[in-house]
PAMAR-724505 format. One record per atom (N, C-alpha, C, O): x, y, z; residue in three letters; atom name. Coordinates in steps of 0.1 Angstrom, whole numbers, always signed. Example, Ala and Ser with C-alpha at 12.3 -4.5 7.8 and 13.67 -1.06 7.14 Angstrom:
{{+132; -57; +78}; 'ALA'; 'N'}
{{+123; -45; +78}; 'ALA'; 'CA'}
{{+132; -33; +78}; 'ALA'; 'C'}
{{+142; -33; +85}; 'ALA'; 'O'}
{{+128; -22; +71}; 'SER'; 'N'}
{{+137; -11; +71}; 'SER'; 'CA'}
{{+129; +0; +79}; 'SER'; 'C'}
{{+134; +11; +80}; 'SER'; 'O'}
***
This chain:
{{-121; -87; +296}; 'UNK'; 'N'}
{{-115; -86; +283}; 'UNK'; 'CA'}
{{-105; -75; +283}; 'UNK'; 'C'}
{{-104; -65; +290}; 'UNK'; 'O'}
{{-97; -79; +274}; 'UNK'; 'N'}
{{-86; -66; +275}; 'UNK'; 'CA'}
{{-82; -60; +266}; 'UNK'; 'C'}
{{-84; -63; +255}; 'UNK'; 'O'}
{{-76; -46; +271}; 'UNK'; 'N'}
{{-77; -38; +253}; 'UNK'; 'CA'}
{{-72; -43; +244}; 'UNK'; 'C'}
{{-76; -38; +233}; 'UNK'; 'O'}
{{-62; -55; +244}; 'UNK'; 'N'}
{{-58; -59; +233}; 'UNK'; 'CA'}
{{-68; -66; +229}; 'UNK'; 'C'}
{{-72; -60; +219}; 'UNK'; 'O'}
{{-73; -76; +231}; 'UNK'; 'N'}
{{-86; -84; +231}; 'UNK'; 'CA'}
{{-98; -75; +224}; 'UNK'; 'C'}
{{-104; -79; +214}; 'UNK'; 'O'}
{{-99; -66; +227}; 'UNK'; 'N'}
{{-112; -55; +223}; 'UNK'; 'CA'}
{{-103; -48; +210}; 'UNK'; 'C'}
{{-109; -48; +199}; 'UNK'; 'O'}
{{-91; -43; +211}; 'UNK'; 'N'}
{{-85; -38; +193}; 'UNK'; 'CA'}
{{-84; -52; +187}; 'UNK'; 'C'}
{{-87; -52; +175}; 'UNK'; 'O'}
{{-82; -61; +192}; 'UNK'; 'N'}
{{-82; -75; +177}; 'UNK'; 'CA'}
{{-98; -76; +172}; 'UNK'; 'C'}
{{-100; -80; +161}; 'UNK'; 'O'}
{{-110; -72; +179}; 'UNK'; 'N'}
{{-128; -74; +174}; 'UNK'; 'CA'}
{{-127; -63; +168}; 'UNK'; 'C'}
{{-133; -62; +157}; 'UNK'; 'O'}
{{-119; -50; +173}; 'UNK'; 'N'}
{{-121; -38; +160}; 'UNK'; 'CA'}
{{-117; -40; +148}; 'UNK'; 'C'}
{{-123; -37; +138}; 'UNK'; 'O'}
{{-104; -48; +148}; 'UNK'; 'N'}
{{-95; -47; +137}; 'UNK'; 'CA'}
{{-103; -57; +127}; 'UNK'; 'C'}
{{-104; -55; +114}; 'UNK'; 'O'}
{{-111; -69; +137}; 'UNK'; 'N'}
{{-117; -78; +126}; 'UNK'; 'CA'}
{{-130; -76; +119}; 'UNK'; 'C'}
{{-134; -82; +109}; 'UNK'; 'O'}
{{-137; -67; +127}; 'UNK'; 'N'}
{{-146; -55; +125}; 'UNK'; 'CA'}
{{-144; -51; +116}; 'UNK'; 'C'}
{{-152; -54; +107}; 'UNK'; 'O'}
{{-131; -41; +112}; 'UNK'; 'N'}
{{-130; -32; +100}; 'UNK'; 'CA'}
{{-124; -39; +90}; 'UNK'; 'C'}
{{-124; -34; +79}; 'UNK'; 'O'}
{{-117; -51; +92}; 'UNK'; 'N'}
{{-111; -56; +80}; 'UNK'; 'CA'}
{{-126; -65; +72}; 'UNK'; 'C'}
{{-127; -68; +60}; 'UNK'; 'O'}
{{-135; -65; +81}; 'UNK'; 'N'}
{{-153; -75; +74}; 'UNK'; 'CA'}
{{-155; -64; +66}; 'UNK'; 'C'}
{{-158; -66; +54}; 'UNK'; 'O'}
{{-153; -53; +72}; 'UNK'; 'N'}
{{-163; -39; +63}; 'UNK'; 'CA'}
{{-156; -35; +52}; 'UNK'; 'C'}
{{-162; -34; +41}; 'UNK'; 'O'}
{{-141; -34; +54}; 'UNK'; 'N'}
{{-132; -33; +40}; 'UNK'; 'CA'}
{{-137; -44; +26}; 'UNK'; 'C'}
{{-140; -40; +15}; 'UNK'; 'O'}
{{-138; -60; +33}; 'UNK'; 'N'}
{{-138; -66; +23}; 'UNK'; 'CA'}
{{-154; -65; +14}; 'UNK'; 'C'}
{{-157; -66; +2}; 'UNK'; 'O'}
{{-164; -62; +27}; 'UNK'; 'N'}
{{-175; -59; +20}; 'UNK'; 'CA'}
{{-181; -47; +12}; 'UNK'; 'C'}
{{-191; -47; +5}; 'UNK'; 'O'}
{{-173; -37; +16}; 'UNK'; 'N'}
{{-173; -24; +3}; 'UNK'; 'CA'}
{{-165; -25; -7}; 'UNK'; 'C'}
{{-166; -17; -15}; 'UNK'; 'O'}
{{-157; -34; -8}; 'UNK'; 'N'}
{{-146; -40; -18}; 'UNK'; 'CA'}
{{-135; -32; -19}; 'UNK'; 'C'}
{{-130; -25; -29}; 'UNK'; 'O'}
{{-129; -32; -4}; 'UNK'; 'N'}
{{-116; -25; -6}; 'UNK'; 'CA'}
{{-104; -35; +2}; 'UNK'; 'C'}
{{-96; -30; +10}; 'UNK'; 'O'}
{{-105; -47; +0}; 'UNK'; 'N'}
{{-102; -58; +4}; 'UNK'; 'CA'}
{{-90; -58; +0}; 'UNK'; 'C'}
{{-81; -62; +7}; 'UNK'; 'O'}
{{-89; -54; -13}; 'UNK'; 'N'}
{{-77; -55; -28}; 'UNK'; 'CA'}
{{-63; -48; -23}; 'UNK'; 'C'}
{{-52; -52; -25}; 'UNK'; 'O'}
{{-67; -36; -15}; 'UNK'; 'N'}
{{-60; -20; -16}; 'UNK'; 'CA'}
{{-49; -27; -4}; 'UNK'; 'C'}
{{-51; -37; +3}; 'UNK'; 'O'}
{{-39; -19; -4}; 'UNK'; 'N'}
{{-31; -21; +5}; 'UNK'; 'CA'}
{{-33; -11; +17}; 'UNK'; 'C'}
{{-37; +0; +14}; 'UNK'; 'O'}
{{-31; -12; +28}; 'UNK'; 'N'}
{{-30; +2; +39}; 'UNK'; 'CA'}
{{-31; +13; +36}; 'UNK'; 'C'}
{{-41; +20; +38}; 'UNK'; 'O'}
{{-18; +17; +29}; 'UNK'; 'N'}
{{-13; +32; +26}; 'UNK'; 'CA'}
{{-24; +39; +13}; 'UNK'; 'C'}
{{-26; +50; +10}; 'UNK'; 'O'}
{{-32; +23; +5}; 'UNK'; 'N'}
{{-42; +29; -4}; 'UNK'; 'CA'}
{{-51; +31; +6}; 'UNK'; 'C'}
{{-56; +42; +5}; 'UNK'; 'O'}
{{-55; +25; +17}; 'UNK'; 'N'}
{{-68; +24; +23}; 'UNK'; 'CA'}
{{-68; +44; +31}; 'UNK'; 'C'}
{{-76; +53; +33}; 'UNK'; 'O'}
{{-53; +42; +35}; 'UNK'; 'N'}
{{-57; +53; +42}; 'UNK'; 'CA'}
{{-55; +69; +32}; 'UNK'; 'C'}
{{-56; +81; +36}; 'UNK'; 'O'}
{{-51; +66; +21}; 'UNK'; 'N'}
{{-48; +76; +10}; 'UNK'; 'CA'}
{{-64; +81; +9}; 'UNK'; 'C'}
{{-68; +92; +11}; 'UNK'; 'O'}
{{-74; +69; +4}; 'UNK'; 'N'}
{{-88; +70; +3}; 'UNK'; 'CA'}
{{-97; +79; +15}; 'UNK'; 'C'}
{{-106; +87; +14}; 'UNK'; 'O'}
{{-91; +74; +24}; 'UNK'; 'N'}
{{-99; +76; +38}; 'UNK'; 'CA'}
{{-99; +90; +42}; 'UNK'; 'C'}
{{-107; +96; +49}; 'UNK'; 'O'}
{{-86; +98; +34}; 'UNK'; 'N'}
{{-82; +106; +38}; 'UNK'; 'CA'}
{{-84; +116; +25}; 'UNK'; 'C'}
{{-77; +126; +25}; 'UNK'; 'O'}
{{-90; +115; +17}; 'UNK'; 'N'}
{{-98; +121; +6}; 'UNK'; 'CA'}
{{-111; +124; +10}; 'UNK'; 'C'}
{{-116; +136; +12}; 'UNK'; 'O'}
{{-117; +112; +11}; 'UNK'; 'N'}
{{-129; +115; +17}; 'UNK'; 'CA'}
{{-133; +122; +26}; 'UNK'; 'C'}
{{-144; +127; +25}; 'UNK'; 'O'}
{{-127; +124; +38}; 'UNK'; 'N'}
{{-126; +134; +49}; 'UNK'; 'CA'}
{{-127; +149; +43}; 'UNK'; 'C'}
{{-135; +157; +44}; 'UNK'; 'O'}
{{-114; +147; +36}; 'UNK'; 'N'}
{{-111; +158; +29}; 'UNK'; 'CA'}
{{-122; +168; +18}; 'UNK'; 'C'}
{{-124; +180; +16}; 'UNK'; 'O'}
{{-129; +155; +10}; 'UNK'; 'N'}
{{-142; +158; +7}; 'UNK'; 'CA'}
{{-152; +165; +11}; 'UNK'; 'C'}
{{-158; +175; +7}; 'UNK'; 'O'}
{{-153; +155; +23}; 'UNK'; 'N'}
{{-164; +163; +32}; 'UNK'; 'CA'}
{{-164; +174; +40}; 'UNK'; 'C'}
{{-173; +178; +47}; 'UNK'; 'O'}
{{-152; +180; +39}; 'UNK'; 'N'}
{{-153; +193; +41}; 'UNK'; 'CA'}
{{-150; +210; +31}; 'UNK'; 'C'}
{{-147; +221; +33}; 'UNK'; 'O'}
{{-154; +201; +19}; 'UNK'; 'N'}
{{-148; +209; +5}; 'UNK'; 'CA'}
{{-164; +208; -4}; 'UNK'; 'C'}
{{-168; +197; -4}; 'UNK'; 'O'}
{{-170; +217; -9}; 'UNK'; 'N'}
{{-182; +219; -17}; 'UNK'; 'CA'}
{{-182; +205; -27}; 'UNK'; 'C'}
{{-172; +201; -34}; 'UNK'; 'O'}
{{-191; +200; -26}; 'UNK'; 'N'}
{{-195; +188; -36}; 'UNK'; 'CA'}
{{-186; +185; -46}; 'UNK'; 'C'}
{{-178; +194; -48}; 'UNK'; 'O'}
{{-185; +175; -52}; 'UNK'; 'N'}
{{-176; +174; -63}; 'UNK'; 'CA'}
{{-159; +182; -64}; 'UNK'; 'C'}
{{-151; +182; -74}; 'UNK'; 'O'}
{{-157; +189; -53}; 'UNK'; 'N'}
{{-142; +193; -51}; 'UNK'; 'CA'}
{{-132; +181; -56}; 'UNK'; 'C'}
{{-134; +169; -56}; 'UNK'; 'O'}
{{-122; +187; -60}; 'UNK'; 'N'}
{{-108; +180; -59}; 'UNK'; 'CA'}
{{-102; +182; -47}; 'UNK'; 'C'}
{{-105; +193; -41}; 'UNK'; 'O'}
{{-96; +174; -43}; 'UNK'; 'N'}
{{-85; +179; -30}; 'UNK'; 'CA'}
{{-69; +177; -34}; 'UNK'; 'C'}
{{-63; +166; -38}; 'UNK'; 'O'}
{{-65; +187; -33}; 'UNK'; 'N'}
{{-48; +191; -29}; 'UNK'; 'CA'}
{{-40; +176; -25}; 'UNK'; 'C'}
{{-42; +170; -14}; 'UNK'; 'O'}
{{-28; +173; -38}; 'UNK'; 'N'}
{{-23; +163; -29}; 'UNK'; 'CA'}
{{-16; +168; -14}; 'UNK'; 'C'}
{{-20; +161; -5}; 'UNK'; 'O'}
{{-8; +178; -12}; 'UNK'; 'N'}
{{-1; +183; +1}; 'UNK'; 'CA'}
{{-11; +182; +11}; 'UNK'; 'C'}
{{-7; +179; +23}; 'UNK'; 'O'}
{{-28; +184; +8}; 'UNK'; 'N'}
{{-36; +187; +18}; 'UNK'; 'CA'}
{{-36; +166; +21}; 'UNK'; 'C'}
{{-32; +161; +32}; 'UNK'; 'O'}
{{-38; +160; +12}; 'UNK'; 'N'}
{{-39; +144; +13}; 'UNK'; 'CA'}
{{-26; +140; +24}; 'UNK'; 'C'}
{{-25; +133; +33}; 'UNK'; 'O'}
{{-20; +147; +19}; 'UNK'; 'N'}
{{-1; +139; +20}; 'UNK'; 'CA'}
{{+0; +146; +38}; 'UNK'; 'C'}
{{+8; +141; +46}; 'UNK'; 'O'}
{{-8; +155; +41}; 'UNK'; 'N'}
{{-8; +164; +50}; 'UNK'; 'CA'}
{{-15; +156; +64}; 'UNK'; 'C'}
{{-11; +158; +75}; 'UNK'; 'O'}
{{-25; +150; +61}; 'UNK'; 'N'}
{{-37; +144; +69}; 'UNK'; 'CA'}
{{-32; +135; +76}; 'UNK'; 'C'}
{{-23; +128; +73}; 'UNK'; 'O'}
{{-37; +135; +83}; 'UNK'; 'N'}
{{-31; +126; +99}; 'UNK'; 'CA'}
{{-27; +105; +97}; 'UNK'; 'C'}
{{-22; +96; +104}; 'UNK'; 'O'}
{{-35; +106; +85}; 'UNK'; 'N'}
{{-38; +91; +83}; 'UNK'; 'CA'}
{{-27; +87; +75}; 'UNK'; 'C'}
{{-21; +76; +75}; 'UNK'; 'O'}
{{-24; +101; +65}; 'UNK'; 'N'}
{{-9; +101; +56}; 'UNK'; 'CA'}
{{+3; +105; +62}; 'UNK'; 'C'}
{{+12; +96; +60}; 'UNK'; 'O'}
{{+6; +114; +68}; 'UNK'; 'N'}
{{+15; +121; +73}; 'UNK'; 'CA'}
{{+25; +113; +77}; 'UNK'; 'C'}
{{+35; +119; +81}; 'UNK'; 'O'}
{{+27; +96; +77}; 'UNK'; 'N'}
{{+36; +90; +79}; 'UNK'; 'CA'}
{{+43; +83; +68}; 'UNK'; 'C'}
{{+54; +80; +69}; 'UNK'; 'O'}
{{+35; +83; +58}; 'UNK'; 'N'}
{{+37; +75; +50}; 'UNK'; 'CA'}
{{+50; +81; +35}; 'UNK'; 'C'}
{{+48; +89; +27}; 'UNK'; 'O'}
{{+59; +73; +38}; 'UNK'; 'N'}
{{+71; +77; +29}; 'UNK'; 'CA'}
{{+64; +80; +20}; 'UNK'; 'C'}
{{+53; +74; +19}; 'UNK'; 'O'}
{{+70; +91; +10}; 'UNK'; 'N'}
{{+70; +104; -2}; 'UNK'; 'CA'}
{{+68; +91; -15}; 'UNK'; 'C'}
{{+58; +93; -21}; 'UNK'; 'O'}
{{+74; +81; -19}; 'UNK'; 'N'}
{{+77; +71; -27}; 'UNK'; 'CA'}
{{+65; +64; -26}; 'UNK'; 'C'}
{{+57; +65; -35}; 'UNK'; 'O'}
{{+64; +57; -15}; 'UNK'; 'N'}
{{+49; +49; -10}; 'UNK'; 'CA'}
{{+38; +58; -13}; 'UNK'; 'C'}
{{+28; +53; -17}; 'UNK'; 'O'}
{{+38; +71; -11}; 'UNK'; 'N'}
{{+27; +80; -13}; 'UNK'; 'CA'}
{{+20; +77; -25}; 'UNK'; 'C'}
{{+8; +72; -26}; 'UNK'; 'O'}
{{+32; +82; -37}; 'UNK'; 'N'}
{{+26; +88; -50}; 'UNK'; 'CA'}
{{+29; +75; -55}; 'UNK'; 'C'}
{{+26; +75; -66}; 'UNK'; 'O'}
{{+32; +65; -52}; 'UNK'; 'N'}
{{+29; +52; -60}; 'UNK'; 'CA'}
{{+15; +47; -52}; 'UNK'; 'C'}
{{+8; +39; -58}; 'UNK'; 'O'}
{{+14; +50; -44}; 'UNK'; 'N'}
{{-8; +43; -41}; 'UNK'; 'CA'}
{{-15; +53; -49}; 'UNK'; 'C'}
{{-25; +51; -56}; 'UNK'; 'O'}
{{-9; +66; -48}; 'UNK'; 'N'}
{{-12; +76; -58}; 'UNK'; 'CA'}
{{-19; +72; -73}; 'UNK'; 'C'}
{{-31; +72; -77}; 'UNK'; 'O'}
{{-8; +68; -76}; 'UNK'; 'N'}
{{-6; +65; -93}; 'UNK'; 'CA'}
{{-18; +52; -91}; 'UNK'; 'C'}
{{-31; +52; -92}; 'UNK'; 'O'}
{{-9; +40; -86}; 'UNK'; 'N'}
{{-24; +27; -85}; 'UNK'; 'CA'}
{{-40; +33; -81}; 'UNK'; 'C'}
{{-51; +28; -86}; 'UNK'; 'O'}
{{-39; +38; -78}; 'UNK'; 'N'}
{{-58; +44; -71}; 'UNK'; 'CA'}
{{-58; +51; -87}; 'UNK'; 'C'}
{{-69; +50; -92}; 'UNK'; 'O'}
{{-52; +56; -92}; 'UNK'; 'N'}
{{-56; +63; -105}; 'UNK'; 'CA'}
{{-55; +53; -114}; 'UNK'; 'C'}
{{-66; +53; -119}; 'UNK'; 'O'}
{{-50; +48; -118}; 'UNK'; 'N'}
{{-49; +36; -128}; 'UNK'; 'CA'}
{{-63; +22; -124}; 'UNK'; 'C'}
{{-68; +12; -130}; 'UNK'; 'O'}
{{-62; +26; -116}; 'UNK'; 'N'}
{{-78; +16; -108}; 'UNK'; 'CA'}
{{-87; +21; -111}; 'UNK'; 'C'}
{{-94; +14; -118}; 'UNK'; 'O'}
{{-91; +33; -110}; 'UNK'; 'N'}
{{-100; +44; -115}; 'UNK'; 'CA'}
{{-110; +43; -95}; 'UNK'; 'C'}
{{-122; +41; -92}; 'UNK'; 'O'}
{{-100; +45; -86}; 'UNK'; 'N'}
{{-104; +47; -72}; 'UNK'; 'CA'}
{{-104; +61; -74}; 'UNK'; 'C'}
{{-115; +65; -69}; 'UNK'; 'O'}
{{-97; +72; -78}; 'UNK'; 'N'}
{{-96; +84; -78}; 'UNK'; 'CA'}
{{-97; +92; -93}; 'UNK'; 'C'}
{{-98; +85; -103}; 'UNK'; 'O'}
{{-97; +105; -94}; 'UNK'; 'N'}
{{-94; +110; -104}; 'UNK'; 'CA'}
{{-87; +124; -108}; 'UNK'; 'C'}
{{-85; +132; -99}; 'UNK'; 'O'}
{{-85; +126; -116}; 'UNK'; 'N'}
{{-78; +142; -117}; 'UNK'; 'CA'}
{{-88; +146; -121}; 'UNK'; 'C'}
{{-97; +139; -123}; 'UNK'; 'O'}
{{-88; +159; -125}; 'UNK'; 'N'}
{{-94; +173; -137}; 'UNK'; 'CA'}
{{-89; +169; -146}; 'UNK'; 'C'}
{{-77; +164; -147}; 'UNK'; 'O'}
{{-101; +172; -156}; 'UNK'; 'N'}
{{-95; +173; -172}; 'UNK'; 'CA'}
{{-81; +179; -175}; 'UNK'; 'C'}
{{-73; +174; -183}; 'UNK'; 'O'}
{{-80; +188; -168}; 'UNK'; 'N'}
{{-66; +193; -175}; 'UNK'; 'CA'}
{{-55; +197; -165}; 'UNK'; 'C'}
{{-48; +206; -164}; 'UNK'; 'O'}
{{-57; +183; -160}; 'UNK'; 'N'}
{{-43; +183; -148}; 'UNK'; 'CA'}
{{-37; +168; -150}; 'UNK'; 'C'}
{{-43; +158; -155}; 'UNK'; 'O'}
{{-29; +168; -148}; 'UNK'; 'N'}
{{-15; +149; -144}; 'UNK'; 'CA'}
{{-16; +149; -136}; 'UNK'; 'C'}
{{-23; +140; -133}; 'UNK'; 'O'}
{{-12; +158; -125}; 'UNK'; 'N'}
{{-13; +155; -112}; 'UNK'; 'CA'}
{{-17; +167; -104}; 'UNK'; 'C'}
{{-20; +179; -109}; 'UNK'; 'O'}
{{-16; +163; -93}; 'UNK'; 'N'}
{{-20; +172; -79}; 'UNK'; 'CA'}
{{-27; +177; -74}; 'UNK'; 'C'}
{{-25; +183; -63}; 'UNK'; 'O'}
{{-44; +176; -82}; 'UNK'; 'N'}
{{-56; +171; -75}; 'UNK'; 'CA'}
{{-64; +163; -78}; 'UNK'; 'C'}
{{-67; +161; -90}; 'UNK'; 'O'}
{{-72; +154; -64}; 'UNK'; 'N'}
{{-81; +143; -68}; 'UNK'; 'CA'}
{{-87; +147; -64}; 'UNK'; 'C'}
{{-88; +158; -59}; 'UNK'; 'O'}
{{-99; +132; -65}; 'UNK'; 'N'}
{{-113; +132; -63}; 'UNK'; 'CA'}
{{-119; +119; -58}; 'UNK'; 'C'}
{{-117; +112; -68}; 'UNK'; 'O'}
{{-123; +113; -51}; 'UNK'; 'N'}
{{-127; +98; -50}; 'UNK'; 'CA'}
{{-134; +97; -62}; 'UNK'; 'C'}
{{-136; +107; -68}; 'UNK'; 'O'}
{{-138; +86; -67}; 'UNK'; 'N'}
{{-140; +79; -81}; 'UNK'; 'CA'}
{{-147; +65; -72}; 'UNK'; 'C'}
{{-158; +63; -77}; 'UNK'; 'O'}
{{-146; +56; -63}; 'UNK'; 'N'}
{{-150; +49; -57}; 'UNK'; 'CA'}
{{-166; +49; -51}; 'UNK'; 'C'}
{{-170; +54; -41}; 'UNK'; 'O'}
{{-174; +41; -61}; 'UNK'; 'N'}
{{-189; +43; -54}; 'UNK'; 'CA'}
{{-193; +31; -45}; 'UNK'; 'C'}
{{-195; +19; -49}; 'UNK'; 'O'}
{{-194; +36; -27}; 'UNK'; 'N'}
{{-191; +22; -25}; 'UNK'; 'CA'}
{{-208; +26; -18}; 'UNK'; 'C'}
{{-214; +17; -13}; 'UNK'; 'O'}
***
């Protein structure tokens, strides 16, 4: 078998597990906006917000045009995938996603 062969059973691997936590919907740059919260979560005391710069910062983001950013941004909030503090618009989240 060859690595390409073995990354196409990962790929179809993780696109089975996307659709079965129901993130089937999300585009890439949402999947990896999420992926990259949660990370970020898990290394921040329970129920933290995380820093968009720290999100926008993370290895899964760090590619992804400034525009494309804050527009999966805005959709994951309007989805109710993420959330702010009471008394912020922007610049820190939270996952909101119970999967």
């Amino acid at each position: 078998m060859s690595r390409l062969d073995r990354y196409a059973e990962l790929r179809a691997v993780l696109h089975a597990m996307e659709k079965d936590i129901g993130l089937g919907y999300n585009t890439s740059t949402e999947k990896n906006i999420l992926s990259a919260i949660a990370q970020l979560q898990n290394m921040a005391p329970s129920g933290a917000f995380v820093q968009s710069s720290k999100i926008k910062t993370h290895p899964l983001c760090a590619q992804i045009p400034d525009p494309s950013f804050f527009r999966a941004l805005k959709k994951l909030l309007d989805h109710g995938d993420i959330s702010l503090p009471a008394d912020r618009k922007k610049g820190l989240y939270r996952l909101e996603v119970k999967i």
